[in-house]
N, C-alpha and C positions, 0 to 999 in steps of 0.2 A: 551769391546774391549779397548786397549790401547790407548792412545793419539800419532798420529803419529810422528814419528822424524822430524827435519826440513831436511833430507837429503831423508826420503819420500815422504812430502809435497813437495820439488822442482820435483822429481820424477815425479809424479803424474802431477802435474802442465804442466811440459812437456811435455808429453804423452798427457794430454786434449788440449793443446795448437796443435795439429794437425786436431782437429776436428772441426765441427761447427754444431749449432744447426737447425736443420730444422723440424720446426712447422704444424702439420696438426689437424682437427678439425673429432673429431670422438662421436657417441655417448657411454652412458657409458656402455650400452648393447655391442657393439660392440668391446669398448675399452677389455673388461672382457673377450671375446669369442677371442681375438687377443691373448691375454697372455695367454688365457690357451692352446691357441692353439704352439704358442711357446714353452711353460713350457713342451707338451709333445714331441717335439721334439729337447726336449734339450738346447736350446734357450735363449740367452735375446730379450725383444722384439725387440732392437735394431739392434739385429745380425739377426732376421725371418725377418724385413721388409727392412732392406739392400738388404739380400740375394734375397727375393719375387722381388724387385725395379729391382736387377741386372738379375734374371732369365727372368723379362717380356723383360728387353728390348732388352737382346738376342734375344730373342723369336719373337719380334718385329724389329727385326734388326738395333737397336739403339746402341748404344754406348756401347762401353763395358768399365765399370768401377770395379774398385778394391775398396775392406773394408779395 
C-alpha cells in the first residue's frame, strides 16, 4: 500500500479526532466468536457492537444515541 499524502494523514486525523476509545475486557474465545459473528453480517466489530449498545437500550428505554 502506499505511503499516505500529508493531506490524507490530516484527513484522517480529523475524522479520528471525533471519536474516543472505550475499553472492555473479553475473553479470547469470546473476542473470536464477536468478529466472526460481525464479519457475517457485514460488520466491523466496532459498527456490530455500537449498533447491539444502541439496539439494547432502545429496547430498554435508554437513551438513544447515534454512530
Amino acid at each position: 500500500m502506499p505511503e499516505k499524502t500529508e493531506a490524507q494523514k490530516k484527513a484522517q486525523k480529523k475524522y479520528m479526532s471525533k471519536f474516543v476509545r472505550l475499553e472492555f475486557r473479553t475473553t479470547a474465545e469470546q473476542r473470536d466468536i464477536i468478529q466472526a459473528h460481525a464479519a457475517a453480517l457485514g460488520e466491523s466489530v466496532s459498527m456490530f457492537i455500537n449498533r447491539a449498545i444502541t439496539e439494547a437500550m432502545a429496547h430498554e428505554g435508554g437513551e438513544k444515541g447515534g454512530n
